[in-house]
N, C-alpha and C positions, 0 to 999 in steps of 0.2 A: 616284380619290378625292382629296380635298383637305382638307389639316390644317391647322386654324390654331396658328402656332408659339409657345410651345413644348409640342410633342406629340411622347409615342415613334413613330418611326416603326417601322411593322408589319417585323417580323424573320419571317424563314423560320423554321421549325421544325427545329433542326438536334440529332441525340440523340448528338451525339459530346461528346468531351473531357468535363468534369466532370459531365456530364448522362448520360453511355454509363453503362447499367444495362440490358442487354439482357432478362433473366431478372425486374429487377424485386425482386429478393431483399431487396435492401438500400433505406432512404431513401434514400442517398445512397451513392455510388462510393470505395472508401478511398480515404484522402488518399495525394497523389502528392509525392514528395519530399519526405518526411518524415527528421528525424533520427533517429539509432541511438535506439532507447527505453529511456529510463535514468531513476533518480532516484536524488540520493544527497539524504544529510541531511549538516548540521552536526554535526561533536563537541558534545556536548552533556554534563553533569555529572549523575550520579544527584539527585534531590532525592529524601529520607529524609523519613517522615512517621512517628507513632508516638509512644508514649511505651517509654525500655526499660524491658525489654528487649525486648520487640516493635517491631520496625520494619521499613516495606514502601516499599520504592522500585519503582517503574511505570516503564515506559514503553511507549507508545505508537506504532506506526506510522501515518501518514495513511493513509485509505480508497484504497484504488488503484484505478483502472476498468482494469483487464486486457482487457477487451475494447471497447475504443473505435473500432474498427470498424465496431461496433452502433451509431453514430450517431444519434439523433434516438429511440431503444427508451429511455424516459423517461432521460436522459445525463446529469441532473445533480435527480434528484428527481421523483418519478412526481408530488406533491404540486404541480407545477410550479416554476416559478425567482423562489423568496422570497428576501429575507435569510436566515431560519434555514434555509431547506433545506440540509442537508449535502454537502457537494462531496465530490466526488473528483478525484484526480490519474491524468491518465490516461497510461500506459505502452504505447511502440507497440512491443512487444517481441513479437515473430513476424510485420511486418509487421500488429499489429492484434489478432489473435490469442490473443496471450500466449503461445502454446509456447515454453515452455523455459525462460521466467523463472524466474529465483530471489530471496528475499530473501534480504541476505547482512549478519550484526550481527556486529560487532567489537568487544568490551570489552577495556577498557586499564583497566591502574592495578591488575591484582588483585593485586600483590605490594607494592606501598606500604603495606601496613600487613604484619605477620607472622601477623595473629590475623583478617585481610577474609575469607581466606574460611572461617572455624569458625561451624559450626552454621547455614551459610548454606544458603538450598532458593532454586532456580530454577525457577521453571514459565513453561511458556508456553500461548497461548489463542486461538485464530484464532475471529475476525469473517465473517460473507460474507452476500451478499445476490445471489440471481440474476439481479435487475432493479432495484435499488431503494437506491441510496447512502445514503437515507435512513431505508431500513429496516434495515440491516445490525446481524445478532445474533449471538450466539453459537454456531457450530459443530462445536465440539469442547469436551471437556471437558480442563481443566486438568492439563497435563501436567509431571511433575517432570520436569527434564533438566539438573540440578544434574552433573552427571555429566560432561557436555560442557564444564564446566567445568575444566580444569589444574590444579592448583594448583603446581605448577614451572614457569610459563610466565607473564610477565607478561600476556598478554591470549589470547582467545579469538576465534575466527571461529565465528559458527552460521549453518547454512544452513537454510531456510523454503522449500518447495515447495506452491504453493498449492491449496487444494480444488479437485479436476476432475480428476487419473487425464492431466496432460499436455496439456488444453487447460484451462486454468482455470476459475473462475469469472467472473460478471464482477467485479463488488465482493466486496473483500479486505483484511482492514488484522490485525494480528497485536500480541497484547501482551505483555511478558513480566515478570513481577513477580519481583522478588529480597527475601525475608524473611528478617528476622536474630532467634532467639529466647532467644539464650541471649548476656547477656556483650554486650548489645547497641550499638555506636558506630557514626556515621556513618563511612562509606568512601569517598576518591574516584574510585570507578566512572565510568569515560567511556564511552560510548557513542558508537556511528559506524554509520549504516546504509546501505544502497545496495542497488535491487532492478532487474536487467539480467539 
C-alpha cells in the first residue's frame, strides 16, 4: 500500500502496556506510578456568621473521588464536563480503591479564649454520591460530637471514615458546623485537614 505523507502509518495491534485490559472490566488500566494518595488543606480561620447570640461557623471538605480507578464511569459529572459541573479531587489511596482512607481535622485555638468553648455544639454531616460528583447529597443525618472536643487541650484531632463498610464510596466530602447559643463571640478556631 502506498501513503501520501503526512499519513499515520498503520501500527500492529499491540494490547499490552496501557492498553492490557485482559477481562475488559475497567475503561481503562489503573494508573502506573502513581504517588502516595493524599490531600491536605491549608490552615484555614473559622468565619462566624449570625447575629448573637446565635452563631454558626461551617466548614466544608471538597468532594473526594475515592475511587478514581473507576475512570471514564461519569469522572467528573454524569451531566458531562461544563464549567458548573462539580469536580472532585481525586485520592489514590488503596492503589485507587480507597481502602483504608481516613479524614483527619485538626482544630487549634480552643483554649485562646476561656469562655470558646461554653455552650458550644459540634455536628457533623457527610455528603456521598455513588456515581455522580454532581449529584452528591446528604447521607447521614447531623450528628452531635461536641464531645470529641477537650476542653483542657488546646486543639483536637477528628477522625472521618467514609460510607462503604471499608471500601468507600465513590464521591465523599463531609461538613462539620460549630454553633454558639448562648453568650455568643467570635473565636479564633483554625482548622487543618488532610485525608490519606
Amino acid at each position: 500500500m502506498t501513503y501520501k505523507l503526512p499519513f499515520p502509518q498503520p501500527q500492529t495491534y499491540d494490547p499490552s502496556g496501557q492498553w492490557r485490559n485482559p477481562a475488559t472490566t475497567l475503561p481503562m488500566p489503573n494508573g502506573a506510578n502513581m504517588p502516595v494518595g493524599c490531600w491536605f488543606s491549608g490552615r484555614i480561620n473559622l468565619s462566624w456568621s449570625g447575629v448573637a447570640p446565635n452563631l454558626t461557623a461551617r466548614w466544608r471538605s471538597p468532594i473526594f473521588d475515592l475511587r478514581p480507578n473507576l475512570r471514564q464511569f461519569y469522572s467528573n459529572g454524569s451531566q458531562g464536563n461544563t464549567n458548573t459541573t462539580q469536580r472532585a479531587v481525586p485520592v489514590w489511596v488503596g492503589g485507587g480503591s480507597g481502602g483504608g482512607g481516613k479524614l483527619y481535622i485538626q482544630i487549634s485555638n480552643l483554649l485562646d479564649d476561656a469562655n470558646a468553648l461554653d455552650n458550644m455544639v459540634l455536628t457533623s454531616q457527610e455528603y456521598a454520591h455513588i456515581a455522580d460528583p454532581g449529584a452528591v447529597v446528604t447521607v447521614s443525618p447531623s450528628e452531635d460530637i461536641t464531645t470529641s472536643i477537650n476542653s483542657t487541650v488546646g486543639s483536637a484531632i477528628l477522625t472521618f471514615t467514609p460510607t462503604g463498610e471499608g471500601t468507600p464510596v465513590r464521591f465523599w466530602s463531609l461538613e462539620l458546623v460549630f454553633t454558639k447559643r448562648v453568650g455568643a463571640t467570635t473565636f479564633p478556631f483554625k482548622i487543618e485537614a488532610a485525608y490519606y
